[in-house]
Structures are given as C-alpha cells and as structure tokens.
N, C-alpha and C positions, 0 to 999 in steps of 0.2 A: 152202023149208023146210030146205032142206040147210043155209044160212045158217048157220041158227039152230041146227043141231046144230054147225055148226064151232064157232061160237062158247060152246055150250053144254058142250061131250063135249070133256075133257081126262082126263091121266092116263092110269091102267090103259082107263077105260070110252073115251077118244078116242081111244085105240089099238086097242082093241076093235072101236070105231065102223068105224074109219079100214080096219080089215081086212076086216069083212063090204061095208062099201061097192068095196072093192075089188074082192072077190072075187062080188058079184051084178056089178057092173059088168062084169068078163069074162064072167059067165055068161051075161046078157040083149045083151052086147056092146054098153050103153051106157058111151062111153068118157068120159064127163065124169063120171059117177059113178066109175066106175074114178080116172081122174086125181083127184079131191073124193076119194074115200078113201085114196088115196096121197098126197095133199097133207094131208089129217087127219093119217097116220098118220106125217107128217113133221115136223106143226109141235106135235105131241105127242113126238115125240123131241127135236126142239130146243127145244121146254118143257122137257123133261127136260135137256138139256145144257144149257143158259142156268142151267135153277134149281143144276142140279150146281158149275158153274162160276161161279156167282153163292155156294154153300155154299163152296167151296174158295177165293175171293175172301173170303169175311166170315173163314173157318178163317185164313187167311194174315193179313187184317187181325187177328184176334185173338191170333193167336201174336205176330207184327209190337210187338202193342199187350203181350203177356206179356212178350217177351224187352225190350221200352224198361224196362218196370214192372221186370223181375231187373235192369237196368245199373240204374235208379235204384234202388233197395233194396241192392246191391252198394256203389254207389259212398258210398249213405248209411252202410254195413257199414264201408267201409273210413273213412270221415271222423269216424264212431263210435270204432272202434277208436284212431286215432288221437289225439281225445277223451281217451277212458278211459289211453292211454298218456302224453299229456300231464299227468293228472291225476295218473296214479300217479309218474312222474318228478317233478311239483311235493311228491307228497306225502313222496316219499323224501329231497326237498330239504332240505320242514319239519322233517318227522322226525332228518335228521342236524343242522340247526340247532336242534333243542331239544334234541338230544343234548350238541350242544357248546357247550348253553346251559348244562344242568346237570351238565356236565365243566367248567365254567369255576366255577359256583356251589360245586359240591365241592369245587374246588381250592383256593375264596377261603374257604370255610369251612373247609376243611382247616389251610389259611396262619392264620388268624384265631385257631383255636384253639392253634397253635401259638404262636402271638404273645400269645396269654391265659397258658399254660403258662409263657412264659421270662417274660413281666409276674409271675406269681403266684411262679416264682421268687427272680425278682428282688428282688421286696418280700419274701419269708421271707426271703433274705440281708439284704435291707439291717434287716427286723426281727430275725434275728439279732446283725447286725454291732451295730443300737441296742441289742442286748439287752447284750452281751458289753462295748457302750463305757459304758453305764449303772451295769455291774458291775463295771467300772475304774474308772469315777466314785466311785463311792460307796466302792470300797476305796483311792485316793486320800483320799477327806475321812476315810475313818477312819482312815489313816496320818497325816495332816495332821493331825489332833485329837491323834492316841497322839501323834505330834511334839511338838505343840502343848503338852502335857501335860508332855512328857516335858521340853520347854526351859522351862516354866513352873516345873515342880522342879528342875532343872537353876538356872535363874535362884533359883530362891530357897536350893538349895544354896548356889549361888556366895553370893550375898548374906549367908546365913547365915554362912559359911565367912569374908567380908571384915569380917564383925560381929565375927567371933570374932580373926582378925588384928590388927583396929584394937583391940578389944580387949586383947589379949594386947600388944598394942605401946604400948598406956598402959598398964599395968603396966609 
C-alpha cells in the first residue's frame, strides 16, 4: 500500500505524506516506514528541483530564443535603415537631376528667348532699313521724274531756242 501512495502523493501532500511517514516511523520504530517517508519526502523535493530546473532550463531556452529573435529584428532594423538610406541618397540623386534638368530647360529657354528678341530685332532693322531704302527709292524716281521733266523742258528750250537761231540766221 505504501507503493501506491509513493506513486500517488507528490508536491505539498507527498511532502506532507513523506513527513508523517517519517515521523510514525520513529515513533512505532518501524524503520522501513521511516526510510519510505524519507525517501517520499526526497523524491518530492527532487520533484520539486527537477521541475524547478527543468522552469529555469525552458526560462533560459526562452530568453536564449528572445535575445536570437532581438539580433534578428536588430539586424532586420539595421538592413531597413540602410534600405530607407539607400532610398533617400537615390532620391536626393533624382531630385538634383531634375533640378539640373530644369536649370538646363531654363537656361535653353532663357537662350531661346533671347535669340527671339535679337531675331525680332533684327527684322525691325532690317524692316526699317526696307522702310528708309523704299523712301529713298521713291524720292529717287521723283527726282528722276522732276529730272526727267525738267531735261524734257530743257530739251525743248534748247530746240525752241535752235528754232529761233536757224531762224533768225535765215533771215
């Protein structure tokens, strides 16, 4: 029957057990009961140290299994970061190539318009210079005309004039 309480009575009650067996056993000075409740009351304390040491073996694997789990979250923290710095260095790359995309598009439109301006220029001179040779032109053909005019009376002067000579010289 004793058996079956070793096997039965753990914990607080197998320690429990483990003491009153003990202590009838000195009293009735049956020494195998004595030794059975001392040997109860030992393999309920190395119950108790086994489960104790068997908690602080899972505690150890589970810190063990935390601190892997912080080095990979860390190590993913830093490959992130590096990531995100990567990014933002490409973006600062883009960023100044479209800046000096449209410092160059400015500059060409700047040029452009300048080159419209000294074009739009250029053609008011050279539409003045036509304007001013037009107005030479045309005060040429009316000098040329009064000329014309003028040697046309002139010639008929003279002719009048060699009428009146031949004239006056047949007389």
């Amino acid at each position: 029957m004793s058996d079956e309480h070793e096997e039965l009575a753990g914990g607080p009650l197998g320690t429990a057990i483990g003491k009153v067996k003990t202590a009838v056993g000195t009293l009735v000075g049956d020494e195998e009961l004595e030794r059975e409740g001392r040997l109860q009351t030992a393999s309920v304390d190395a119950d108790r140290t086994a489960e104790a040491q068997a908690e602080e073996a899972e505690q150890a694997r589970e810190a063990a299994a935390l601190e892997e789990a912080r080095a990979e979250l860390e190590k993913e923290r830093a490959e992130l970061r590096a990531e995100v710095e990567e990014a933002r260095q490409e973006a600062q790359v883009e960023q100044a190539a479209v800046a000096r995309q449209a410092e160059v598009e400015r500059q060409a439109a700047e040029q452009e318009r300048r080159v419209r301006e000294a074009a739009d220029r250029q053609e008011a001179a050279a539409d003045r210079a036509e304007d001013a040779a037009e107005i030479r032109h045309d005060a040429a053909v009316d000098d040329a005309e009064r000329l014309a005019a003028a040697a046309g009376q002139a010639a008929n002067q003279a002719d009048a004039l060699e009428n009146q000579v031949d004239q006056e010289e047949q007389r």
